[in-house]
C-alpha positions in Angstrom: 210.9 29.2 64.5 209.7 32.2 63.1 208.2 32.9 59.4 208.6 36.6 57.5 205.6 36.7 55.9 205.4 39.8 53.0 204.3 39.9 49.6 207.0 40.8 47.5 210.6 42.0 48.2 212.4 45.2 46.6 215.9 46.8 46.9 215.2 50.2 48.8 216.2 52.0 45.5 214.9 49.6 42.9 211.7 50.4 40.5 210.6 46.5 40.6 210.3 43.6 42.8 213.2 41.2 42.9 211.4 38.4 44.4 207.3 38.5 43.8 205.7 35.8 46.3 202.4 34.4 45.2 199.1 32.8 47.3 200.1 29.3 47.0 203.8 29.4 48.4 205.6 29.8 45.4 207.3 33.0 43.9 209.0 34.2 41.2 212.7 35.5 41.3 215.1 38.2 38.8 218.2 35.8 39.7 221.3 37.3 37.8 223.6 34.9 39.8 223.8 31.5 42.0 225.8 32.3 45.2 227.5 34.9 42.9 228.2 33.0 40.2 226.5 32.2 36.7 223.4 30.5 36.5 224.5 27.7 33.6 228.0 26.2 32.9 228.8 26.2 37.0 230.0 22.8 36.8 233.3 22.7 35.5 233.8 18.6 35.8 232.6 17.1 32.3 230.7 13.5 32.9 230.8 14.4 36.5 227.6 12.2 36.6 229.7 9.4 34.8 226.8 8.7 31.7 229.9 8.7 28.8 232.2 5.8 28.5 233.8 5.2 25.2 236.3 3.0 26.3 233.7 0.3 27.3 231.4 -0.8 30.8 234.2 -2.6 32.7 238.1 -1.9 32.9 240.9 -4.0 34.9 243.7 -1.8 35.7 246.6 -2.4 37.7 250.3 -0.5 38.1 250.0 2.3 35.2 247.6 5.3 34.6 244.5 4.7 32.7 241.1 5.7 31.6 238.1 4.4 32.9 234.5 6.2 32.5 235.1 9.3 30.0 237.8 11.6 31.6 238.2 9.6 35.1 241.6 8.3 35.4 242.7 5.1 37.8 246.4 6.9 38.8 249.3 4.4 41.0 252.0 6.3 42.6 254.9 4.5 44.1 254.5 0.9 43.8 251.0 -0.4 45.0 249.4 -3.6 44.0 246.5 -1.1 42.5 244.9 -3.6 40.4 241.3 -2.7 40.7 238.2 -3.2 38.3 236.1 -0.2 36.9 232.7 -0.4 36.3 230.1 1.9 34.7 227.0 1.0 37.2 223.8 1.2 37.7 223.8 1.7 41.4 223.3 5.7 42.2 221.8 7.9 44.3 218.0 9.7 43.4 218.3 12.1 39.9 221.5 10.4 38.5 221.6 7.1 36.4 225.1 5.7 36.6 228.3 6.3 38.9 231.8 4.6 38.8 232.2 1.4 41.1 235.5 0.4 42.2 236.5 -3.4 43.6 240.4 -4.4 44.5 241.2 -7.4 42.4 244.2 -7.8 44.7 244.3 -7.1 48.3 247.3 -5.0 49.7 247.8 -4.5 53.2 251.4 -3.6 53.6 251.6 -0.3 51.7 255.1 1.0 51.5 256.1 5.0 52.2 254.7 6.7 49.3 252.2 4.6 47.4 248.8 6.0 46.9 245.9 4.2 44.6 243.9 7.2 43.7 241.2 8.2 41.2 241.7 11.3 39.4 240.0 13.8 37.4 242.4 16.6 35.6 241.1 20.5 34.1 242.5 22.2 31.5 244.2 25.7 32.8 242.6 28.0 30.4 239.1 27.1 31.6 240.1 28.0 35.4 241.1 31.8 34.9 237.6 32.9 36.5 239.0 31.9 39.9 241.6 35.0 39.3 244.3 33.1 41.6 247.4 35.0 42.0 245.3 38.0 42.4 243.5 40.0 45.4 240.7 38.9 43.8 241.2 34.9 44.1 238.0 33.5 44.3 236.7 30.4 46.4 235.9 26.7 44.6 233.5 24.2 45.9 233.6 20.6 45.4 231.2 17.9 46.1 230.2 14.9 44.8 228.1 11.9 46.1 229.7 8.5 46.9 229.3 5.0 48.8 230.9 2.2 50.0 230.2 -1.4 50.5 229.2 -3.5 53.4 233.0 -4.6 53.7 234.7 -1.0 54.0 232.0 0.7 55.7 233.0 3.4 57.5 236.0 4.1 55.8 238.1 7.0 55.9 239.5 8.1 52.3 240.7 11.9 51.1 240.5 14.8 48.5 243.4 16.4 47.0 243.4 19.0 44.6 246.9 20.1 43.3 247.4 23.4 40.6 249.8 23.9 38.1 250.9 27.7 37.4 252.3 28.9 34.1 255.5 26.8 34.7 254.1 23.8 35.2 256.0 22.6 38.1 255.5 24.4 41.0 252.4 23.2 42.5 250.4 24.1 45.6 247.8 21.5 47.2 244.9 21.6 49.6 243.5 18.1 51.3 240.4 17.4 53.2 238.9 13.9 54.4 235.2 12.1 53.9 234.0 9.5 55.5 231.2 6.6 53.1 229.3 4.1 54.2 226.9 1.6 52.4 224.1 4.4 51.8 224.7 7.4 49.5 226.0 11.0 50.8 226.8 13.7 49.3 229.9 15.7 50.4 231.2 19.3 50.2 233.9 21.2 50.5 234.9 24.7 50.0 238.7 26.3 49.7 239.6 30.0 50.0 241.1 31.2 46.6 245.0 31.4 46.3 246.1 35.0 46.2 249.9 34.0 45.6 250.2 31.8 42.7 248.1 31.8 39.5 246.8 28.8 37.6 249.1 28.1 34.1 246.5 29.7 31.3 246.8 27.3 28.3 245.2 23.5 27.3 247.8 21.7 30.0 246.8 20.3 33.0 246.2 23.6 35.5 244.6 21.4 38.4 244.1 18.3 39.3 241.1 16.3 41.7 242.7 13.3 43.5 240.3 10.8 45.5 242.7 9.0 47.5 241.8 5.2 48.3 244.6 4.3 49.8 248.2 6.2 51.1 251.6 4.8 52.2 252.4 6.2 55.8 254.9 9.3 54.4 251.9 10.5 52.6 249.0 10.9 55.3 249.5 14.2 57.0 246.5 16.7 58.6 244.3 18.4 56.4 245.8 21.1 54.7 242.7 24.0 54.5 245.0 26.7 52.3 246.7 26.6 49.4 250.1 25.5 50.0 253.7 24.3 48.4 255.5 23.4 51.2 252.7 20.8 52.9 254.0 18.2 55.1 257.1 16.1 53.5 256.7 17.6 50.1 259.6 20.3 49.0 258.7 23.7 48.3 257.7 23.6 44.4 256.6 19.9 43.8 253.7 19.1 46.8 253.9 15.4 46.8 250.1 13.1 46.4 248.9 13.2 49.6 246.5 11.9 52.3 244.2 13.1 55.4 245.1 11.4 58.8 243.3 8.7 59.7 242.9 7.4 56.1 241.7 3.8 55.4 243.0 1.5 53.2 240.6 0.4 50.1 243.1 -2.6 49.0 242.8 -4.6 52.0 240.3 -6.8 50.8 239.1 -7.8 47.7 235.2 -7.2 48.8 235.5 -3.3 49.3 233.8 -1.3 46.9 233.7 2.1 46.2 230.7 4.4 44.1 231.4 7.8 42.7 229.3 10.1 41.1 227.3 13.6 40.6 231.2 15.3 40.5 230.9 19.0 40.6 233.5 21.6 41.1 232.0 25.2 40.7 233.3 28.6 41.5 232.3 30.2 45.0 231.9 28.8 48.3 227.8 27.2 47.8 227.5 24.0 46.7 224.5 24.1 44.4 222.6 21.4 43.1 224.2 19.3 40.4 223.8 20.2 36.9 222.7 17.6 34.6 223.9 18.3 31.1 222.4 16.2 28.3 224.2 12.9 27.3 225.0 14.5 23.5 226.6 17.8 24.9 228.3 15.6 27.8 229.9 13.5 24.9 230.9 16.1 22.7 233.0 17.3 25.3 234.2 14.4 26.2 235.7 14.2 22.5 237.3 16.8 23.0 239.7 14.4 24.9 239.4 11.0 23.3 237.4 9.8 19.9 236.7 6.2 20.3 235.9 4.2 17.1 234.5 0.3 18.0 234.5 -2.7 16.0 232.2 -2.1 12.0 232.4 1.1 12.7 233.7 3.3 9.4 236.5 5.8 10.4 237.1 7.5 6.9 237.9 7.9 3.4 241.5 8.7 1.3 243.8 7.8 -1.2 246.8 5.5 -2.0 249.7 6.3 -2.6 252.4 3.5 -1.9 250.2 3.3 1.3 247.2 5.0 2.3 246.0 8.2 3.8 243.2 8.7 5.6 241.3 11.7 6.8 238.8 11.6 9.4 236.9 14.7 10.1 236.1 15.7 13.6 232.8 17.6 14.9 234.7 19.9 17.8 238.4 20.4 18.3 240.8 18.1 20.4 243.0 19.8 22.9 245.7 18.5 21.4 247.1 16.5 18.1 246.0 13.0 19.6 248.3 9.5 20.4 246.8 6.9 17.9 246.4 3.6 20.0 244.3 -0.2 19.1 242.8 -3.0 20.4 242.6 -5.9 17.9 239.7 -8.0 17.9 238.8 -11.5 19.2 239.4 -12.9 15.4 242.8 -10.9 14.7 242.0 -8.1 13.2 241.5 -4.0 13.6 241.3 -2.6 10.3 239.6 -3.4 7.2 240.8 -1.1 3.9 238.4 -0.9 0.8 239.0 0.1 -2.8 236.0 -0.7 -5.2 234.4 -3.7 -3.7 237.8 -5.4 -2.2 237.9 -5.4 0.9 241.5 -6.2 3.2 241.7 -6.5 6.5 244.5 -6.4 8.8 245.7 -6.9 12.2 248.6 -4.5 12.4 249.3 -1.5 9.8 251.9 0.7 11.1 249.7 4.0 11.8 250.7 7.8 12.6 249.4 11.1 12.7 250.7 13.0 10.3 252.4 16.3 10.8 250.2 18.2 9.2 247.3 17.0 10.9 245.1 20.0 12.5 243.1 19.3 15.8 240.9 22.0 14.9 238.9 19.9 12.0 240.7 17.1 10.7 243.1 14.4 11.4 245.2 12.5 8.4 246.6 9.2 8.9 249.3 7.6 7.1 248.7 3.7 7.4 251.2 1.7 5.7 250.8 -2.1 5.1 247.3 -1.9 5.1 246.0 -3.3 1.5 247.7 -4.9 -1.4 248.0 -4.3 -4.8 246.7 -0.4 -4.8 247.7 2.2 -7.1 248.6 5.7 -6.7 245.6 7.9 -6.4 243.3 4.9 -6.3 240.0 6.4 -3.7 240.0 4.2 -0.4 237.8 3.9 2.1 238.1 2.3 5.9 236.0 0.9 8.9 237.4 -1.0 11.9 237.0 -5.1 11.4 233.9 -6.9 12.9 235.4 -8.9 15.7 234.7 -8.7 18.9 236.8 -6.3 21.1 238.0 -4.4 18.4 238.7 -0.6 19.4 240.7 2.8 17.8 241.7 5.4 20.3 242.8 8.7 19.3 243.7 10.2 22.7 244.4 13.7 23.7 244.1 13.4 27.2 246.0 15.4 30.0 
């Protein structure tokens, strides 16, 4: 090995150094780029490190899509006995402080044709058009992330899939690649050449999504597909099915395996670069962008009656779409409590809507019906969710 020793180092036509070394080994850099690409905002995952979860710590899931840590979804396709528990942990690698664990609650080891247990993580198009796909310019993305298994499932075999929408929506193009885990924690890479023949759908719908497949049926483990394509395998030109590298393990067939994701990053370019930490409030805020979660005593906001009540809660940065209104009612009963004055009324099940003229931009107005008694027109309200235990109001605008 050989070492370049100079002082500083200057473009031949330059009037300053670009790199300026100095005596104890360090140096000093003009960087306007990382491999190419901007210094901040590379990462285009949000709680790729896993710190936010609204929803809660621990999630059981079984045969329909759902949310686990902020904007990582537990997806079944086909028919698998995916019934798996979530947990926010505290296990992770050096510079992180939490990653998603996954256990099997229910083992399944005859997996029919096309079932797949996957986790997934899904972008919105309109934050992708730097890649310039459908262009001569179509530009390279990197993935990596770091992950584990358990002593039961060591050395098993899972996959990465992504899978893009373009402005239609339905014809999709896929690339796959395989990773291997084991008990200690590894990080893994992986680069794909831009798509010069199909763009990426420019608006808030999903424009790609990141699959980590667990565990395939036998129709849906095929080689590793390298380049951007729609006709991969057994899928039909337009609609790319879900699908697995060859030699894939399978993650349901036992209850002990576990599974440990975190530091998610997908940048622009083909250099992985180190992970970038974003603080917990600026992680969250984007995470709202996606789902507002209010707990149990926690006050949602204020209105007025009028044969039933509205209420408007104000929202500190836009939703990406008018959001699904959802509830979990607490260990006592109840969900919502409804004030006028000093009287307070709670109840388990108002009926509860968006209204029309709601605006994700700044404000949401719900019409609650059923929720107090004896109001009056114009009478001020206010509201907060009841006290019990497990008590929880989603406003979802997830992809």
């Amino acid at each position: 090995m050989s070492t370049l020793k100079v002082d500083n180092i200057r473009h031949n036509n330059a009037t300053s150094d670009a790199i300026t070394m100095a005596s104890d080994g360090t140096c000093s850099a003009k960087l306007t780029s990382v491999g190419g690409e901007q210094l901040s905002n590379r990462n285009k995952v949000i709680n790729g490190g896993m710190t936010v979860s609204q929803r809660g710590t621990s999630f059981s899931h079984s045969s329909s899509a759902a949310y686990t840590v902020d904007r990582f979804q537990h997806r079944p396709s086909g028919s698998p006995t995916f019934e798996c528990t979530y947990t926010q942990s505290d296990d992770h690698p050096d510079g992180f402080s939490k990653s998603l664990k996954t256990t099997p609650n229910t083992a399944d080891t005859s997996l029919l044709t096309s079932d797949n247990a996957m986790i997934r993580y899904m972008f919105e198009g309109q934050d992708l058009q730097d890649l310039a796909y459908g262009t001569s310019s179509a530009k390279s993305i990197t993935l990596s992330f770091y992950a584990r298994s358990g002593s039961q499932n060591n050395n098993h075999q899972y996959s990465v899939q992504f899978r893009k929408n373009n402005d239609g929506g339905a014809a999709r193009k896929i690339v796959t690649a395989a990773f291997t885990v084991t008990t200690s924690w590894q990080r893994y890479t992986f680069t794909f050449a831009g798509d010069t023949g199909e763009n990426i759908r420019n608006d808030t719908e999903n424009g790609l999504e990141l699959m980590w497949h667990l565990a395939a049926g036998p129709d849906d483990i095929h080689p590793a597909q390298s380049t951007w394509s729609s006709t991969t395998n057994a899928a039909s030109a337009g609609s790319p099915k879900f699908t697995a590298v060859t030699g894939q393990s399978n993650f349901l067939d036992n209850t002990n395996n576990e599974f440990y994701l975190t530091g998610v990053q997908v940048e622009v370019g083909d250099i992985a670069t180190s992970f970038e930490h974003r603080s917990h409030d600026e992680e969250l805020k984007r995470c709202k962008r996606y789902a507002l979660v209010f707990n149990a005593n926690q006050a949602i906001g204020t209105g007025s009656a009028y044969n039933s009540t509205n209420i408007n809660i104000h929202i500190y940065n836009q939703f990406r779409a008018i959001p699904i209104y959802s509830k979990t009612t607490g260990g006592d009963g109840y969900t919502w409590v409804v004030y006028y004055g000093a009287s307070g009324h709670a109840t388990a099940s108002p009926s509860v809507s968006v209204a029309s003229d709601s605006n994700a931009d700044y404000c949401l107005r719900l019409y609650v019906q059923n929720c107090h008694t004896s109001m009056s027109a114009g009478q001020g309200v206010w509201v907060l969710t009841h006290d019990g235990a497990g008590t929880q109001i989603v406003f979802s605008a997830e992809l």
